[in-house]
C-alpha positions in Angstrom: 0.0 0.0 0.0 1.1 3.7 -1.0 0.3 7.0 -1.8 3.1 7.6 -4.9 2.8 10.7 -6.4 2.2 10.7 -10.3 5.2 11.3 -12.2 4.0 14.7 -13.7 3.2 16.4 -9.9 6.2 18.9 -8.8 7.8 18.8 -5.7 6.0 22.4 -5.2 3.0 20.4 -4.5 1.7 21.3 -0.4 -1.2 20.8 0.9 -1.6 -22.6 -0.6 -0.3 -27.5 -3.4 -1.2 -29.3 -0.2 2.0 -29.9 2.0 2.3 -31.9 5.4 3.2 -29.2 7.7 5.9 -30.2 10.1 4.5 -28.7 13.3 2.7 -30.0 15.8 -0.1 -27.0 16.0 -3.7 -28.1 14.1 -5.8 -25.3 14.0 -8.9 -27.3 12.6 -8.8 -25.6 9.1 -9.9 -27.8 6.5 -7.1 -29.2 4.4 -7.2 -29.5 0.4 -5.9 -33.8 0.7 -6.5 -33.9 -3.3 -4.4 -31.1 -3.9 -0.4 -32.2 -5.3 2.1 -29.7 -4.8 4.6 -29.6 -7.6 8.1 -28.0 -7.2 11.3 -27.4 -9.5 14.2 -28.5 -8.0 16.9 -27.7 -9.8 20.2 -28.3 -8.0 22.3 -24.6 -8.7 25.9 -23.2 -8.2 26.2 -20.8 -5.1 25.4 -17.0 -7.3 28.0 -14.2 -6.8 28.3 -10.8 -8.0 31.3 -9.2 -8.7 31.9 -6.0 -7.7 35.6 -5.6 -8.7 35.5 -3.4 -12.0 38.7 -4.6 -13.1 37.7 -8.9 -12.6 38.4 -10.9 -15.2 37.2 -14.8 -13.4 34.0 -14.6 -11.7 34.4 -16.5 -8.9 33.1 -20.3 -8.9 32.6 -22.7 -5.6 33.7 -25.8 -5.9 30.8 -28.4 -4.7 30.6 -31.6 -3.9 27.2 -33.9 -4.9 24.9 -34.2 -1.9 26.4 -31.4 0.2 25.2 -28.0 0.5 27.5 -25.6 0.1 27.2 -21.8 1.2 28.1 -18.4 -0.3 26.5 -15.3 -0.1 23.5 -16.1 0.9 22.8 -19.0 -1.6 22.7 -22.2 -1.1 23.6 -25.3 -4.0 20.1 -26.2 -4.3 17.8 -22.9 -5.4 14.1 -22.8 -3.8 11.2 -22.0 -6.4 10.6 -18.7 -5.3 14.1 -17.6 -6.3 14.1 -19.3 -9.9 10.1 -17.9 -10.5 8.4 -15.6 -12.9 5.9 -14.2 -10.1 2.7 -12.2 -11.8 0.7 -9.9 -9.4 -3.3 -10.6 -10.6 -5.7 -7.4 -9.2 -9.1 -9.3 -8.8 -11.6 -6.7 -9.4 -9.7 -6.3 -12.9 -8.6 -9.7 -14.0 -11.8 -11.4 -15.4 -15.0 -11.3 -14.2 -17.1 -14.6 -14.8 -20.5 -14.2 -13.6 -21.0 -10.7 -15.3 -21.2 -8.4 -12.5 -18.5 -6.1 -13.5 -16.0 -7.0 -11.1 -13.3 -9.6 -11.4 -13.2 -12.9 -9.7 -11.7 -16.3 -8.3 -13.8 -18.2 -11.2 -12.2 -15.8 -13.5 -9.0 -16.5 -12.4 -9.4 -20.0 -13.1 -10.3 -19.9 -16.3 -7.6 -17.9 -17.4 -4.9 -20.1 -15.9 -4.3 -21.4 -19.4 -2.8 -18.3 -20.6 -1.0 -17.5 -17.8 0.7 -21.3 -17.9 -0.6 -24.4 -19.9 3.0 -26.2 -19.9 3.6 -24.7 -23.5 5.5 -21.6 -24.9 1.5 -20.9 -26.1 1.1 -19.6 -22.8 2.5 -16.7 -20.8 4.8 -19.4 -18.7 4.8 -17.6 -14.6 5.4 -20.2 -12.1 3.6 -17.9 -9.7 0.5 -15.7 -9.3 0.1 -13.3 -6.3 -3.1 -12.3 -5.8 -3.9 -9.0 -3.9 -6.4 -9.3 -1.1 -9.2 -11.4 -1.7 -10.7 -11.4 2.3 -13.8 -10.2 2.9 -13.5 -6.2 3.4 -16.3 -3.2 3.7 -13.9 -2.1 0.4 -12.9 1.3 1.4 -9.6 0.6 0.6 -10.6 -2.4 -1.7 -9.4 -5.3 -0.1 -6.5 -3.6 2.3 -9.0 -3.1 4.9 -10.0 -6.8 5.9 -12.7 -7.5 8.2 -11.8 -11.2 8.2 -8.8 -13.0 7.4 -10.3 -16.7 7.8 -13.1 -16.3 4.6 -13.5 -15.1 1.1 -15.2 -12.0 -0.2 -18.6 -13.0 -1.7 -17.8 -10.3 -4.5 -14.9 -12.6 -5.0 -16.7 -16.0 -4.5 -16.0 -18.2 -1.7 -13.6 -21.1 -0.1 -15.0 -23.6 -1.9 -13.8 -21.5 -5.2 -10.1 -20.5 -4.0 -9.3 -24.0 -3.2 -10.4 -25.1 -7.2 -8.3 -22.0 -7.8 -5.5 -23.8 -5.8 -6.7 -27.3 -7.4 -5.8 -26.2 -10.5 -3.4 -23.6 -10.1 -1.2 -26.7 -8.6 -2.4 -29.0 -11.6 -0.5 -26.8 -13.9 2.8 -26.2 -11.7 1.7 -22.3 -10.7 2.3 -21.6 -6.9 -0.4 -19.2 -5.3 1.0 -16.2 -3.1 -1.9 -14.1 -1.2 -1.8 -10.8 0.2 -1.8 -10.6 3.7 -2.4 -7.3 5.7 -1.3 -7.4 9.2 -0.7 -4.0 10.3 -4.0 -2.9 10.1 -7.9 -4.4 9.9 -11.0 -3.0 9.1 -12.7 -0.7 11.4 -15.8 -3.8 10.8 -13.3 -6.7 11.8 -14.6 -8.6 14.8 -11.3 -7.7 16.5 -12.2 -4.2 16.5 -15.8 -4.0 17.2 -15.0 -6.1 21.0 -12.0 -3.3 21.2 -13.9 -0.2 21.1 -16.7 -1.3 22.7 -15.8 -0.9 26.4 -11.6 0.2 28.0 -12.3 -3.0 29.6 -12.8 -5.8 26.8 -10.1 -8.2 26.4 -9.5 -7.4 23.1 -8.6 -3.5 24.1 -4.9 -4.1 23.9 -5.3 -5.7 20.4 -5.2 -2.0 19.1 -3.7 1.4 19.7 -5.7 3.5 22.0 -4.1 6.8 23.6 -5.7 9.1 25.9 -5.9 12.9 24.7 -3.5 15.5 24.9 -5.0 19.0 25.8 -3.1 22.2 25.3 -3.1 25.5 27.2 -6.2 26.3 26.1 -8.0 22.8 27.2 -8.7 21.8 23.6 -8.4 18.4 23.3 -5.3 17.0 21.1 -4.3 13.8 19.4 -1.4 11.8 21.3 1.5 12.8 19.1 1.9 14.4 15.7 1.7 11.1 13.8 -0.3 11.3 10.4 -2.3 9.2 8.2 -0.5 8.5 4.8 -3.9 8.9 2.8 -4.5 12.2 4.5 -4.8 14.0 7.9 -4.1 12.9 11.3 -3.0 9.4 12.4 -5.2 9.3 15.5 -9.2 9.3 15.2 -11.5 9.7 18.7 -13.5 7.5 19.8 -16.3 9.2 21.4 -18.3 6.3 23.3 -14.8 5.4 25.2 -13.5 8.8 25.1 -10.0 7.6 23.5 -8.0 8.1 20.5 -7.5 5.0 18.4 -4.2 5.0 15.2 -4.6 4.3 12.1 -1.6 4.6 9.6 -4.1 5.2 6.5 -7.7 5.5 6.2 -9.9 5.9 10.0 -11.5 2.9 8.6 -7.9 1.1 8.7 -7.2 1.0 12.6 -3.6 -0.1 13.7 -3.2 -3.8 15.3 -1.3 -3.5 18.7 1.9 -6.1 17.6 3.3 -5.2 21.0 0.6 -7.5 22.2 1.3 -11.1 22.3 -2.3 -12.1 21.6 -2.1 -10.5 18.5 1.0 -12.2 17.0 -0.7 -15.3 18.5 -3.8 -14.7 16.5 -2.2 -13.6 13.3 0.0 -16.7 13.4 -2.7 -19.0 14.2 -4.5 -17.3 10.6 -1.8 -17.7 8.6 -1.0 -21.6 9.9 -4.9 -22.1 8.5 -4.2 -20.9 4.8 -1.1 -22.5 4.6 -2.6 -26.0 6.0 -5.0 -25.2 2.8 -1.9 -25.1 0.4 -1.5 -21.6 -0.3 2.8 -21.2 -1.2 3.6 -17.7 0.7 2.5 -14.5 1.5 3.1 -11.3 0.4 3.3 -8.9 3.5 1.7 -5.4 2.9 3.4 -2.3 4.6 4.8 -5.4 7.0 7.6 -2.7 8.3 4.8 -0.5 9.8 3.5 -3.2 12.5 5.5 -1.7 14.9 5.8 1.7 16.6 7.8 4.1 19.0 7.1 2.3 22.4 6.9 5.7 24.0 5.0 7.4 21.2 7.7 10.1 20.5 6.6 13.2 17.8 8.0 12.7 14.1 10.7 15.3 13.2 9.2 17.9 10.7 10.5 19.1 7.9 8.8 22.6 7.9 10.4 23.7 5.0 10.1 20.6 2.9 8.1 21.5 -0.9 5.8 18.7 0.3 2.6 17.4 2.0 2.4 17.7 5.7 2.9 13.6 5.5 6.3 13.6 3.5 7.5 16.7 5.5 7.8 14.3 8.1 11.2 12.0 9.1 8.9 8.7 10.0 11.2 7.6 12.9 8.5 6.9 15.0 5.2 5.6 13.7 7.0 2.6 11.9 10.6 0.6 11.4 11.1 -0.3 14.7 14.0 -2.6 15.6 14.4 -4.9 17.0 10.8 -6.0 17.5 10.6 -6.3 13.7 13.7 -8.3 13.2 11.9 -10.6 16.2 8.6 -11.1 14.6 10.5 -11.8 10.9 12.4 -14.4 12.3 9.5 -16.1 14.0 7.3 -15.8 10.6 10.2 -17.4 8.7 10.6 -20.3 11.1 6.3 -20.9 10.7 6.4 -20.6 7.2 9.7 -23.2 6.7 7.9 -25.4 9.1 6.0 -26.5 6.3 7.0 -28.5 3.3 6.9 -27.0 0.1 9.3 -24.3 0.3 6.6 -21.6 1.6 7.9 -18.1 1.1 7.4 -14.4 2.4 7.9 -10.9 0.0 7.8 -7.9 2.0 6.5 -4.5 1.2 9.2 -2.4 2.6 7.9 1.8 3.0 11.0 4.2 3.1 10.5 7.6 2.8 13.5 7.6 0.0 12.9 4.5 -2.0 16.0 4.8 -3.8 17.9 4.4 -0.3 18.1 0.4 -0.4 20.0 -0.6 2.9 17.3 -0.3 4.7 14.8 -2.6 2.4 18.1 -5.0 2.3 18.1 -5.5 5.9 14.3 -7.1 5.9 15.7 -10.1 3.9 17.5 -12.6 5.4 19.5 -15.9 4.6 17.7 -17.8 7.6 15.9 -15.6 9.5 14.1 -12.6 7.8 12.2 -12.4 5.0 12.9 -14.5 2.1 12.4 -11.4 -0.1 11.3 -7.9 -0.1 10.1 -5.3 -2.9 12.8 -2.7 -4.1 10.6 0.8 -5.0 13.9 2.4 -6.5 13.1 1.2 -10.1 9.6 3.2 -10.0 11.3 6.3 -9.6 14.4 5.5 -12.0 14.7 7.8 -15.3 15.1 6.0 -18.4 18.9 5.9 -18.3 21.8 3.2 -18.3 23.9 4.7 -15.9 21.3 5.1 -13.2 19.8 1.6 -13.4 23.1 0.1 -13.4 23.5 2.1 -10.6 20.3 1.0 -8.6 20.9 -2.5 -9.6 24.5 -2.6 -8.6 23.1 -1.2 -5.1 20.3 -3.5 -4.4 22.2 -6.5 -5.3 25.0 -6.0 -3.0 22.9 -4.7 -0.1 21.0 -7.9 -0.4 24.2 -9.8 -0.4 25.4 -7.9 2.7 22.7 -9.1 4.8 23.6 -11.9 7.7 24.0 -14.5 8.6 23.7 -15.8 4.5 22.6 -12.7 2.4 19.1 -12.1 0.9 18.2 -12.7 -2.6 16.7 -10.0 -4.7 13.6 -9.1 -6.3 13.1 -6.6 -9.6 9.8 -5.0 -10.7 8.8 -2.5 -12.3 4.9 -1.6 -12.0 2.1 -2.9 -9.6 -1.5 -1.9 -8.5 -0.2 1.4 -6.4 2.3 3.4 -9.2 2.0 4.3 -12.4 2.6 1.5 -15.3 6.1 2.0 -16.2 5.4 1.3 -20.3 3.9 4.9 -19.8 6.9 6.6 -17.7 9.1 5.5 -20.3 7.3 6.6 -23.1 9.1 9.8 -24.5 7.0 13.3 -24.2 7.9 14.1 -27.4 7.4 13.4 -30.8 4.4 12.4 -33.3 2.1 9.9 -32.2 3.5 7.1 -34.0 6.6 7.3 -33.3 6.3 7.5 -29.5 4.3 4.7 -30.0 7.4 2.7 -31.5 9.9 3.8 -29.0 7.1 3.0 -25.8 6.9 -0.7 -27.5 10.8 -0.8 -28.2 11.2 0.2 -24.6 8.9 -1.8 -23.0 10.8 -4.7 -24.2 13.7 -3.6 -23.4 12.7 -3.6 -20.1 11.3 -6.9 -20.3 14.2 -8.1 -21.2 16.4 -6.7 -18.3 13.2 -7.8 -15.6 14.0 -11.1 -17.4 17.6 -11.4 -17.1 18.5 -10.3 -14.2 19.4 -12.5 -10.8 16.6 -12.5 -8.5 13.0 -12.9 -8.9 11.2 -11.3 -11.3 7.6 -9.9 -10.5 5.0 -8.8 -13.3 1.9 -6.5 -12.9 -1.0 -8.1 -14.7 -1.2 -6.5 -18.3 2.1 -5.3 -18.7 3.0 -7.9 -21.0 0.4 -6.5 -23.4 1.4 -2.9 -23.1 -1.6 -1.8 -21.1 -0.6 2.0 -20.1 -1.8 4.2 -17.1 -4.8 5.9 -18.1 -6.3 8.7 -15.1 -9.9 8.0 -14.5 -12.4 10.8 -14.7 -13.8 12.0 -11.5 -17.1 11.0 -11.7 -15.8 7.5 -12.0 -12.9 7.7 -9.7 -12.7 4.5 -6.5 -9.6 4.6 -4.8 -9.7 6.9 -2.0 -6.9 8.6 -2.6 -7.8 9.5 -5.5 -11.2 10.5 -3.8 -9.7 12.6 -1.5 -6.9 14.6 -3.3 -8.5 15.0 -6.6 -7.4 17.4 -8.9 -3.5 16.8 -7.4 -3.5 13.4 -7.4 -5.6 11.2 -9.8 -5.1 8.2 -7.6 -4.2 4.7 -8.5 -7.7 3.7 -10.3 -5.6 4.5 -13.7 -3.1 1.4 -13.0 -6.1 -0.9 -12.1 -8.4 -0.6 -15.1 -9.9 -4.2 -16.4 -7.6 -6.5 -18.1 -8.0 -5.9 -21.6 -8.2 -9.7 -23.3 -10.1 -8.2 -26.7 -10.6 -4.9 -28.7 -14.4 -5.2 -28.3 -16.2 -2.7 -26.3 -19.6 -4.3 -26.5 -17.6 -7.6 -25.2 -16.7 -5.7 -22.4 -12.9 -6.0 -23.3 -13.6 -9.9 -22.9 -13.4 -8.8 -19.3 -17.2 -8.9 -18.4 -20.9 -9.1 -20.1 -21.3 -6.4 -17.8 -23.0 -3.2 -20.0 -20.8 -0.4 -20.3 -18.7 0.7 -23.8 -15.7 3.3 -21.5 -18.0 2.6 -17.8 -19.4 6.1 -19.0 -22.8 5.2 -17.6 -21.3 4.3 -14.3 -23.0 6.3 -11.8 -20.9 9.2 -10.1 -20.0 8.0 -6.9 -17.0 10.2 -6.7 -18.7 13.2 -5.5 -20.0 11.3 -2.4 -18.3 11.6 0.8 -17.6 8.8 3.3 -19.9 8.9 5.9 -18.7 9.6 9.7 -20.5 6.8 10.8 -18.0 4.5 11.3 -20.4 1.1 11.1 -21.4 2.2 7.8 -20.0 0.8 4.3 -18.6 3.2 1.4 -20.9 4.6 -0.7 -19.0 2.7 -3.6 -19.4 -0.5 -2.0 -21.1 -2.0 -4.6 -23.3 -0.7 -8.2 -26.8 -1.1 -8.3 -26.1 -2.1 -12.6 -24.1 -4.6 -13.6 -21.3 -2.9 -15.3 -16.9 -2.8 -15.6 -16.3 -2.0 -11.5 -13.8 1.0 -13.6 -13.8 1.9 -17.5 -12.9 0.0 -19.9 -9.2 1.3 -21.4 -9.7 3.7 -23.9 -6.9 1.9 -25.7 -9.0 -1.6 -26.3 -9.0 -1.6 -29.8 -5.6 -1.8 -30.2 -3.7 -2.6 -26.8 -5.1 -6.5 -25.6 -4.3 -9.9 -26.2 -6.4 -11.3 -29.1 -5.2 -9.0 -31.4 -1.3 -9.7 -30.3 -1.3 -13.0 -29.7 -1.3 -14.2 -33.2 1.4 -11.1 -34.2 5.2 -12.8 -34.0 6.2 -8.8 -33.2 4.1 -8.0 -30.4 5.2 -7.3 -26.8 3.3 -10.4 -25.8 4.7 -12.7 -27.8 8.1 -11.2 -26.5 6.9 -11.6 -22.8 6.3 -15.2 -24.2 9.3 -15.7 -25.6 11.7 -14.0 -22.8 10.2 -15.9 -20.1 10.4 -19.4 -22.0 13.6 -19.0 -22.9 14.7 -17.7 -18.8 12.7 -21.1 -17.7 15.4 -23.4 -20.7 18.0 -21.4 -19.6 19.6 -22.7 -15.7 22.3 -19.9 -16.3 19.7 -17.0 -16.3 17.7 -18.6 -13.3 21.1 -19.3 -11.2 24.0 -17.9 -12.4 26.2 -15.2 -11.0 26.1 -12.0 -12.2 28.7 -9.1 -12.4 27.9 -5.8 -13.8 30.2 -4.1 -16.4 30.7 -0.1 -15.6 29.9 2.0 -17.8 32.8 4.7 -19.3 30.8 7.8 -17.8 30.4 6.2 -14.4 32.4 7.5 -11.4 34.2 5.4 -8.8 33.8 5.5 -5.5 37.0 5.6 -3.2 37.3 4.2 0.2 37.6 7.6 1.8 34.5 8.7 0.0 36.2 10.7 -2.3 36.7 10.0 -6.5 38.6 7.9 -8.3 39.6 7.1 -12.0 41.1 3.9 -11.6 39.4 2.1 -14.2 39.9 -1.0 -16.1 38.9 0.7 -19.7 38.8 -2.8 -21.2 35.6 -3.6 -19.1 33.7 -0.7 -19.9 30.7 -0.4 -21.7 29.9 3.0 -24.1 27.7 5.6 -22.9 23.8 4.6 -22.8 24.6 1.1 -22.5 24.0 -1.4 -19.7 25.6 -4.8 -19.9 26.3 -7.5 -17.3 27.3 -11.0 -17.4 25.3 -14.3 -16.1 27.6 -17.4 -15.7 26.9 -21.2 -14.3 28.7 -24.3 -14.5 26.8 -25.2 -17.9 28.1 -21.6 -19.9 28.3 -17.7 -19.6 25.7 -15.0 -21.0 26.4 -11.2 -22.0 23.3 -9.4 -21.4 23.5 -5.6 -23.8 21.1 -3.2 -22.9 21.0 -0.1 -25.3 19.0 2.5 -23.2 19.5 5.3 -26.1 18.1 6.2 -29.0 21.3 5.2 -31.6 23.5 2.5 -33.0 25.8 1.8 -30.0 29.1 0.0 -30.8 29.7 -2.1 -27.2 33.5 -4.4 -27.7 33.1 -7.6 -26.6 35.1 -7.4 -23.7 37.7 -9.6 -25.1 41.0 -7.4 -24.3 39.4 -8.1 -19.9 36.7 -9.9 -19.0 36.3 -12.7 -21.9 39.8 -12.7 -22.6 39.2 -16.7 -22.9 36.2 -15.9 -25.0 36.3 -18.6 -28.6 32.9 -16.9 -29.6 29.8 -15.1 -29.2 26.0 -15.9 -30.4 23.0 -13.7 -30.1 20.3 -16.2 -28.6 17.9 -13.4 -28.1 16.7 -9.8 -29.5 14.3 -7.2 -28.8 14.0 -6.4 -32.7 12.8 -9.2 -34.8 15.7 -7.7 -37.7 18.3 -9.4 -35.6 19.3 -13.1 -36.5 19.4 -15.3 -33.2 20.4 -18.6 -32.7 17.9 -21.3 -34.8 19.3 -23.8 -32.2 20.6 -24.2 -28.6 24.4 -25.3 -29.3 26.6 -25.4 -26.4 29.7 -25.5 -28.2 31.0 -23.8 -31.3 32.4 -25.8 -34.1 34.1 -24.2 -37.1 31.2 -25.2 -40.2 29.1 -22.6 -37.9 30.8 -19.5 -38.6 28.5 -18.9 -41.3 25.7 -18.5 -38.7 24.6 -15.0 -39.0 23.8 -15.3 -35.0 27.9 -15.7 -34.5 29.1 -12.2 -34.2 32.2 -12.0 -36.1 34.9 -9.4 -34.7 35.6 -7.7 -31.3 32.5 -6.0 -30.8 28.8 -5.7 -32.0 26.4 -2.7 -33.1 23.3 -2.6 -31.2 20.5 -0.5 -32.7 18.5 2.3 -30.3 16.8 0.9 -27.6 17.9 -2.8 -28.4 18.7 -5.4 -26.0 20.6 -8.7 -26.7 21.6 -12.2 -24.8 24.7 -13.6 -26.4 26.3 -17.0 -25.7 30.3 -16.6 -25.0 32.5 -19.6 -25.8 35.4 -20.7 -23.8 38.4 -21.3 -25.5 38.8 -24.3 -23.4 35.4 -25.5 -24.8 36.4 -24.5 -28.4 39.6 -26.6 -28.1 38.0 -29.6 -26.5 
């Protein structure tokens, strides 16, 4: 959960397969026996990444068959999680089956097909995340839960998610779920006992605070703590005459994780899903659970160009260690009690996203997380130096982590910032050609999601191109967008339906529901939220059946039917990138070591600058290129983030000084020749493969990316 701010606001801006668990613990949830819980195991090398400029070997373990072997942070054999193609699905927007207008768990199912029917056909994830599911009064659509044991009817119900994880399992695709924990719904069971006497045993479970009252006698929240979506963090209680937090909406109240009960409760929750089969849990704002024991005021920035929220240094009201570091550790050793290889991602909040340390420190080898989200990419410019940069940061900060390192994730869009195919469109030019540069750069950044080591994670309709599209007022949902309309259009315009064909009057292939753009949608946006708490949003549900939000106004020419039959289309690249990462064990375990690029500096130990440079390692200006090796062969990844021909050299003078030979095995631009076949060695009668690059270095075109095989000249000669 977030409040980003669109890209075009100025700083000046103010006001579960079934698996056996191992423990002891039954909490009588009803298990899924028929379910079969497939996992890859593919037995890896301990991944390293070089951080020497001037390396020429990248360093290799020696292992021995049956024996783990350890080095930073990863161990011989590689879990599931860490060799998966994750994609986020955002219910309400996926596919709606029964025609209501909003998306659903039947929905889901019967697009698991395209997401992964065991051929390159389909999309090929190993993984789906879902985002909250539970039942929820839907203020904040879903991230306000009112029970984390059940489904949303709007949703369908148990029965439905375990078919969901039925088949999901059937076709090898693990299910994560989003789990909220910091905060319920003001409707959850939890909170109605807590408010309703300073007595009930359930008072603790939440933070209440007696007033503060200043000279005059006016009564005064506890602290200065805010509420991300808006105004103060504290709301009064007036039948108990207390203040109660809440990080985000009033309706969002704070659990207490001081509170044993509460970590007892939470636990016992997430034993119950995972007894069902779900795989791991995505943690939402997880770094937020707990808060300043003695409720100490945020610094303010006064001066800050900002809202009163991000003029304040959020020291207080969230990251506090070393409860958090406790209650990680004790969630790692639940989840790993299971079989199965359950997992955890984190959503880490940082009031400077591109400061990674402090994201790093939630993953752990053992005993943390087994991965967290890195924000830094959503606020990246389209340049090679500064995402080698932020890449070169995250990976060794994860590396850094004790007592085994953390592995990494990369993505690059999800259901609270704007899709990234539309910040890296250009802002100027004609139509059509911003058009081909948006498509030539969305797969280049496919290419580098695809490549990279760690964990990939895909927003649903990236892979089509689907951009971020504002919704009109009168049509707007999300309450920020509610609330802070016209300076902030909210987060509706990343969540639009799922565009599966160009037909209005098929609803998109989304839903029967009427509706050509949702124009007849009634206009709940004007409507205020009532004060009385026990009430549901106005927006809760429509009275018509119809697309929950509009239809894109790019159907006709941005969905899958009409690019799933074209060999050039982004789609079909998706396809093609993520079946060839899932045939290729060097792009799912390798090491990787990142070339630096000629304009980059060097840091010196004193914190000063350096040229010391190994020039023979260096990539041109606008170019990106790192290397992914593994005991079966090495890959040159080139990443041409400009708009021209780039010459890169092939490194052979440093770092493939053994090099017998290069092959492009994959392009962003269909011009290029790539490899017909997968040929681990090079013989001589292959030279006339226009795929073999033939000289020291290689021209990559403007906004092309390339994987090439290198030869060893120890293979050659063999």
């Amino acid at each position: 959960m977030r409040f980003p701010l669109p890209s075009w606001m100025t700083a000046s801006y103010l006001s579960l397969s079934s698996g056996s668990s191992k423990s002891s613990t039954d909490t009588g949830s009803s298990i899924a026996e028929d379910l079969k819980m497939s996992s890859k195991a593919h037995i890896s090398e301990p991944v390293v990444t070089s951080t020497d400029e001037s390396a020429i070997e990248i360093e290799k373990v020696e292992t021995v068959p049956g024996i783990s072997t350890e080095k930073n942070g990863i161990s011989d054999g590689m879990k599931w999680w860490q060799e998966a193609v994750v994609y986020q699905i955002y219910p309400r927007s996926f596919q709606d089956s029964n025609g209501d207008g909003v998306g659903d768990l039947n929905g889901i199912i019967d697009r698991l097909d395209y997401l992964n029917d065991g051929t390159p056909n389909s999309l090929g994830v190993d993984a789906i995340w879902l985002s909250p599911i539970y039942p929820s009064p839907m203020f904040d659509f879903g991230y306000d839960i009112s029970d984390y044991t059940d489904i949303d009817p709007v949703f369908g119900n148990l029965q439905d998610f375990r078919r969901l994880l039925d088949e999901a399992h059937r076709r090898n695709i693990k299910i994560i779920m989003d789990l909220v924990i910091n905060h319920t719904s003001h409707l959850h069971p939890w909170f109605k006992e807590s408010r309703s006497s300073k007595d009930n045993p359930k008072r603790d479970w939440y933070i209440w605070k007696d007033p503060r009252y200043d000279l005059r006698g006016h009564r005064q929240p506890p602290n200065n703590w805010l509420g991300m979506f808006g105004g103060k963090g504290w709301k009064w209680d007036e039948h108990t005459q207390q203040y109660y937090f809440h990080s985000f909406l009033a309706e969002q109240p704070d659990l207490n994780w001081r509170n044993p009960e509460v970590k007892e409760a939470v636990f016992q929750m997430v034993k119950g899903w995972l007894d069902m089969g779900v795989d791991g849990f995505r943690l939402d704002v997880i770094n937020y659970i707990f808060k300043d024991d003695q409720w100490r005021n945020n610094p303010v920035q006064y001066f800050k160009p900002a809202r009163p929220y991000d003029r304040q240094r959020h020291v207080y009201d969230r990251d506090r260690q070393p409860d958090l570091s406790g209650m990680l550790s004790d969630l790692r050793k639940l989840l790993e009690s299971y079989d199965g290889d359950r997992m955890s991602v984190g959503e880490i909040q940082v009031e400077d996203h591109t400061k990674v340390k402090h994201v790093a420190s939630c993953v752990g080898g053992k005993d943390q997380l087994h991965m967290a989200f890195n924000f830094a990419y959503f606020f990246t410019a389209w340049d090679a130096k500064v995402f080698r940069k932020r890449i070169h940061e995250w990976d060794s900060a994860c590396q850094k982590q004790e007592p085994m390192g953390g592995w990494p994730t990369y993505t690059l869009s999800n259901h609270d910032y704007e899709r990234h195919i539309s910040r890296y469109t250009p802002l100027v030019g004609g139509s059509s050609s911003k058009e081909a540069v948006a498509q030539a750069r969305a797969k280049l950044a496919a290419l580098m999601l695809l490549t990279l080591r760690g964990t990939p994670f895909l927003y649903y309709g990236e892979e089509i191109g689907m951009r971020e599209e504002p919704v009109p007022r009168r049509h707007l949902k999300d309450p920020v967008g509610l609330r802070f309309w016209p300076f902030h259009p909210g987060r509706d315009g990343c969540r639009r339906p799922m565009a599966w064909n160009g037909e209005y009057s098929q609803g998109g292939g989304f839903t029967s529901a009427k509706g050509r753009h949702g124009h007849e949608l009634e206009d709940d946006a004007g409507k205020e939220m009532e004060e009385d708490q026990e009430k549901a949003p106005p927006m809760e549900q429509p009275q018509e059946e119809k697309p929950w939000l509009p239809l894109s106004q790019n159907l006709k020419t941005v969905n899958v039917a009409s690019q799933t039959d074209d060999p050039s289309s982004l789609l079909n690249f998706y396809k093609k990138c993520i079946w060839f990462r899932r045939q290729d064990e060097i792009l799912r375990c390798g090491s990787q070591h990142i070339m630096m690029g000629q304009e980059d500096d060097v840091e010196s130990p004193d914190g000063g600058k350096k040229r010391q440079r190994n020039k023979a390692n260096e990539t041109p200006k606008g170019v990106m290129a790192f290397v992914r090796e593994y005991k079966s062969g090495k890959r040159l990844v080139l990443l041409n983030f400009s708009g021209k021909q780039v010459t890169v050299p092939l490194f052979q003078q440093g770092y493939f000084a053994d090099a017998a030979g290069f092959q492009v095995l994959l392009s962003t631009q269909e011009d290029r020749p790539v490899a017909a076949t997968e040929s681990k060695e090079r013989s001589s009668s292959s030279d006339s493969d226009p795929s073999i690059l033939q000289g020291s270095s290689v021209t990559v075109n403007g906004n092309e990316g390339i994987v090439l095989r290198v030869w060893s000249k120890r293979r050659f000669n063999e």
